[in-house]
C-alpha positions in Angstrom: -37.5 86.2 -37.9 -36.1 86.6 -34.4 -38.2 85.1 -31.4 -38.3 86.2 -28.1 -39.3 85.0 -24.6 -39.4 86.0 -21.2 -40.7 85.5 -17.7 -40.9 86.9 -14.5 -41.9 84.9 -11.6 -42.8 85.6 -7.4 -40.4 82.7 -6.4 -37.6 80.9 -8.6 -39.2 78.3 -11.3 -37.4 75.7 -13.3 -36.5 76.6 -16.8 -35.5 74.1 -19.2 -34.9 75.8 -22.4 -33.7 73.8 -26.2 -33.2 76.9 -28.5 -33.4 74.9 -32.2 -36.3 73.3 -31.2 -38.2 76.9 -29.5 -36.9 78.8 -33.0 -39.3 76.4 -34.8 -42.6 76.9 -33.2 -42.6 80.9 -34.8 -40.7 79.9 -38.3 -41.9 77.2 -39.9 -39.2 78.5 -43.4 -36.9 78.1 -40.2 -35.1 81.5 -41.0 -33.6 82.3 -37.2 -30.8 80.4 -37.2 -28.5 83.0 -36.9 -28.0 83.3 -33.1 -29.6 82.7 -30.0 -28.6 83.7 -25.9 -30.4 83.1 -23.1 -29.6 85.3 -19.6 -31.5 83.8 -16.1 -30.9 86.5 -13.5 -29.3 85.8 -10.3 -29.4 88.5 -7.5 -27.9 92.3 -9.5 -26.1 89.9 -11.7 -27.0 87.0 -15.0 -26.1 83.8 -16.3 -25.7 84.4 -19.6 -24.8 81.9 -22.3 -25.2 82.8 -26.3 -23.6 81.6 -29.4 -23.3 83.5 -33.3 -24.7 80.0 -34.9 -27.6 77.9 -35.0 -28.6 76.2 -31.9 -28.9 72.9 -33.3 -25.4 73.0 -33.6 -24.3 74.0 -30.1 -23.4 72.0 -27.2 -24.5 74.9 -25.2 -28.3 74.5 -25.9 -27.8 70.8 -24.8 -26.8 71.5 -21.5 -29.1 74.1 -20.6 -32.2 72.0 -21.9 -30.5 68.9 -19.8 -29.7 70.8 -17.0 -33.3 73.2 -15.9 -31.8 76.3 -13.9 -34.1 78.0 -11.1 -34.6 81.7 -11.6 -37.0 84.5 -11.1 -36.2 86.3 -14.2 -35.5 85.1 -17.8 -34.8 86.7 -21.1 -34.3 84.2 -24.7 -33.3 85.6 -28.1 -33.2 83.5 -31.1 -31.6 85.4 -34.1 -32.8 86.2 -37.6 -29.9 88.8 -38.8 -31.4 91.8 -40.3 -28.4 94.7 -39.4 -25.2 93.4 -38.9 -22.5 90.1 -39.0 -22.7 86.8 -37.7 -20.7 87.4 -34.9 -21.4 87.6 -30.6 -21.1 91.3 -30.5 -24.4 91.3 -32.2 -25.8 88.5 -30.5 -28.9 89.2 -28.2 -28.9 89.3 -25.5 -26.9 92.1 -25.2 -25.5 93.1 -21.0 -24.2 96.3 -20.0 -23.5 97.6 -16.1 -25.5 100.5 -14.4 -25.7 101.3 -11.0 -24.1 98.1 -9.8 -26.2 96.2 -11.1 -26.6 94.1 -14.6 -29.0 95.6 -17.4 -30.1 93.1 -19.9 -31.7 93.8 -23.8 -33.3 91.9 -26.6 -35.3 93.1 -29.3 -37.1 91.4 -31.9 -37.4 94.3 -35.3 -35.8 96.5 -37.6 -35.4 100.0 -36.7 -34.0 101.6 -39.8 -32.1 104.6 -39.6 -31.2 104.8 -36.3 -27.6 105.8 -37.0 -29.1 109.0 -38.0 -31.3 110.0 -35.0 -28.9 109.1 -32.3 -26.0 111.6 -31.7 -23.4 108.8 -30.8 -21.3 111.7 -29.1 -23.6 112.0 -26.5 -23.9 108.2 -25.7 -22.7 107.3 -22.4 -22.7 103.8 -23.1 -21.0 102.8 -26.8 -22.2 99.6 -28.7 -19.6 96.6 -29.0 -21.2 95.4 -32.7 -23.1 97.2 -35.5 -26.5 96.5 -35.0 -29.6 98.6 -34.9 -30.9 96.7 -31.3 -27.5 97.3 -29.7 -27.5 101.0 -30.8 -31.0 101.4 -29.1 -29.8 99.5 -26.1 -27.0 102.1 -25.6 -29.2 104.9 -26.2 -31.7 103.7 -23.4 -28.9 103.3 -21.1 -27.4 106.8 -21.7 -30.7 108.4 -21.3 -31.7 106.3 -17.8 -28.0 106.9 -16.9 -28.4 110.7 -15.5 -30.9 109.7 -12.8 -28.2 107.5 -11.0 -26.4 108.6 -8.1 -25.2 108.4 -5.4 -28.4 108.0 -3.9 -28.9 104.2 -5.8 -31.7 103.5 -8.5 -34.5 105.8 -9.2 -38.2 105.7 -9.0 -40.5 103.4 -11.0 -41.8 106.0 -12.6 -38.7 108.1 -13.8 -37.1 104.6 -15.3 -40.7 103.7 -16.8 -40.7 106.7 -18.4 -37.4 106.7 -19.7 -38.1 103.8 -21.3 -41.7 104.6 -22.9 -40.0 107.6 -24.7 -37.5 105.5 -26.2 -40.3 103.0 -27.3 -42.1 106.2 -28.5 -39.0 107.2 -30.6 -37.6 103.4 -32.1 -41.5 102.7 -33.6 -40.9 105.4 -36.1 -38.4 103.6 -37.4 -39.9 99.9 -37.3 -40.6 97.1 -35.3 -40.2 97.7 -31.7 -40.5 94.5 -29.7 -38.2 95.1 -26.1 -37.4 93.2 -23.5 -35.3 95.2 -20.8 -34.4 94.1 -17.2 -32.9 96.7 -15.0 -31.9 93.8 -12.2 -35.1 94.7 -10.9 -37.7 95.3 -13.4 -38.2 93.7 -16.1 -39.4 96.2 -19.0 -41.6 95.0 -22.3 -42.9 96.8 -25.3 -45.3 95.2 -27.7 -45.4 97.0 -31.0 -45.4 94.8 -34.2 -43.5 91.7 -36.2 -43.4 89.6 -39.5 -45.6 86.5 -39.5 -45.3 83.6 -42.0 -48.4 83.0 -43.9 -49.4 80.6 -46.8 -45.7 80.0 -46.7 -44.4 83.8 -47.0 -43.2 86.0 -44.7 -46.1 89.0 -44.5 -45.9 92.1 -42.2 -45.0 93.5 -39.9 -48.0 93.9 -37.6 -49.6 93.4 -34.8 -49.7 91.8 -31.9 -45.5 91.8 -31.7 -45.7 89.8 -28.2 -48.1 87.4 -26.3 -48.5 87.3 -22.5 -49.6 84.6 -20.0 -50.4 86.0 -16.1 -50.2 82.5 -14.7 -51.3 83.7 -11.5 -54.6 83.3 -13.2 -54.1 79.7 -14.6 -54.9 78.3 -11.1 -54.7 74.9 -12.3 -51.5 74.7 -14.6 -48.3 73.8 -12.9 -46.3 73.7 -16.0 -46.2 75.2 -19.2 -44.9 73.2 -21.7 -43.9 73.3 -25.5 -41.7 71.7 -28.2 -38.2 73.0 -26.6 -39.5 74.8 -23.1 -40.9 73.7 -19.8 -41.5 75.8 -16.8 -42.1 74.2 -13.8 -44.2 76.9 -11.8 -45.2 75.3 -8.5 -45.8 79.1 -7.7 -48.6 80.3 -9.8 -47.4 83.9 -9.4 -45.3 83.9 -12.8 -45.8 86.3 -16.0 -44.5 84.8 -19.7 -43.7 86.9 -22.7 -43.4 85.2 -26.0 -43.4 86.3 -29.9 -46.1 83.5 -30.1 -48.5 81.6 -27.8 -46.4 78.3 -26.1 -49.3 76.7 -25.5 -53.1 76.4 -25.9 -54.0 77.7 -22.0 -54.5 81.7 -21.5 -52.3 83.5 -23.7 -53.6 87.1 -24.4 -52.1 89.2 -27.6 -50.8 92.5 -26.4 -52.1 95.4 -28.1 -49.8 97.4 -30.5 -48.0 99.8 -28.4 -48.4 98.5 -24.9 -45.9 98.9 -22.5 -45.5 97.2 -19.1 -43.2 96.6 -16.0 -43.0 93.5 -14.4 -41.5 92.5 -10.9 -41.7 89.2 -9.4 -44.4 87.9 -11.6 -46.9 90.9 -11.2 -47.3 94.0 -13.6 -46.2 96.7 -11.5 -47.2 99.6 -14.4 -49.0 99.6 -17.6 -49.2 102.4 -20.5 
């Protein structure tokens, strides 16, 4: 199954990331070894590193979990393939230019027949692979695209919108766990995802994601689990995760919630 993590933090925090060893705490069968990327934001722009094979293998993962980069915004995919090859096209996360500024994607789910619902005519932004995450990446792009212009980046509320319809529209077709940064905001929708159980995979269901408002954990000035550390010296920081990293104030988001975060605060809930 895929696993995703992100954060959003006031001031920049060390991150010190090891994918293989993340991938494990939510797949014990150890069946996301097809992928992982990790994008730290920097200004309108990311650092972006990912690979189509399993992190053990990558000299990649080495250096970022040797080397802890400073950021206010982070977003981590580790692949399980369900729709499409091996291959970086279809390797989250997945980056794409609006407005000046770079939009970033990852989605842990299936969201069969998408192909179907999406007229790919009308798509101002076309996917690079063949997979069902990409596809809805695209589609939230082309929709958010109109309400560019010349004037810069529209409201809050018109691009959290935007993006609550298209959550509205992909959980008809399945699992619908999002992580979007605008190079502002960074978007998440909780809906559902497959647990292991007894040794099986079971699901999907609820809670898809986990969240941790460490502005709350006034006492905590790390969080810390096989694979990731976060230094947060600031205590203004917000975590996402598919599962809890630790054992200190994680909260299971209800099925269906959406939220925007900016600079470790939730800006706007639905």
């Amino acid at each position: 199954m895929c696993e995703l993590f992100a954060m959003s933090s006031r001031n920049p925090v060390a991150v010190t990331y090891s994918l293989d060893e993340f991938s494990k705490n939510g797949s014990k069968l150890r069946h996301n070894r097809d992928g992982w990327g990790i994008a730290l934001a920097c200004d309108h722009d990311a650092f972006l590193v990912k690979e189509a094979k399993p992190a053990k293998d990558s000299p990649w993962v080495r250096f970022i979990a040797d080397n802890p980069i400073k950021t206010t915004l982070a977003i981590a995919h580790v692949r399980y393939a369900t729709r499409g090859q091996h291959t970086m096209e279809n390797t989250h996360p997945f980056r794409r230019i609006l407005n000046r500024s770079t939009h970033l994607f990852a989605h842990n789910g299936t969201l069969d027949g998408i192909e179907t619902m999406t007229d790919a005519e009308a798509l101002s932004f076309l996917p690079i692979g063949d997979t069902d995450s990409e596809l809805a990446f695209c589609t939230l792009l082309s929709r958010l695209k109109p309400f560019y212009d010349d004037n810069g980046t529209p409201s809050l509320d018109i691009r959290f919108e935007v993006f609550r319809k298209l959550c509205e529209d992909m959980k008809l077709l399945g699992s619908s766990n999002f992580l979007y940064h605008d190079g502002e905001i960074l978007f998440v929708h909780a809906h559902k995802r497959i647990y292991e159980e007894a040794g099986q995979h079971v699901g999907p269901k609820p809670p898809g994601l986990q969240i941790k408002k460490c502005w709350s954990c006034s006492t905590q000035k790390e969080v810390s689990c096989p694979g990731l550390k976060i230094d947060m010296p600031d205590q203004q920081t917000v975590l996402v995760a598919s599962l809890p990293l630790d054992d200190q104030g994680w909260e299971a988001l209800d099925e269906g919630t959406i939220l925007a975060l900016k600079a470790g605060e939730i800006v706007k809930q639905a």
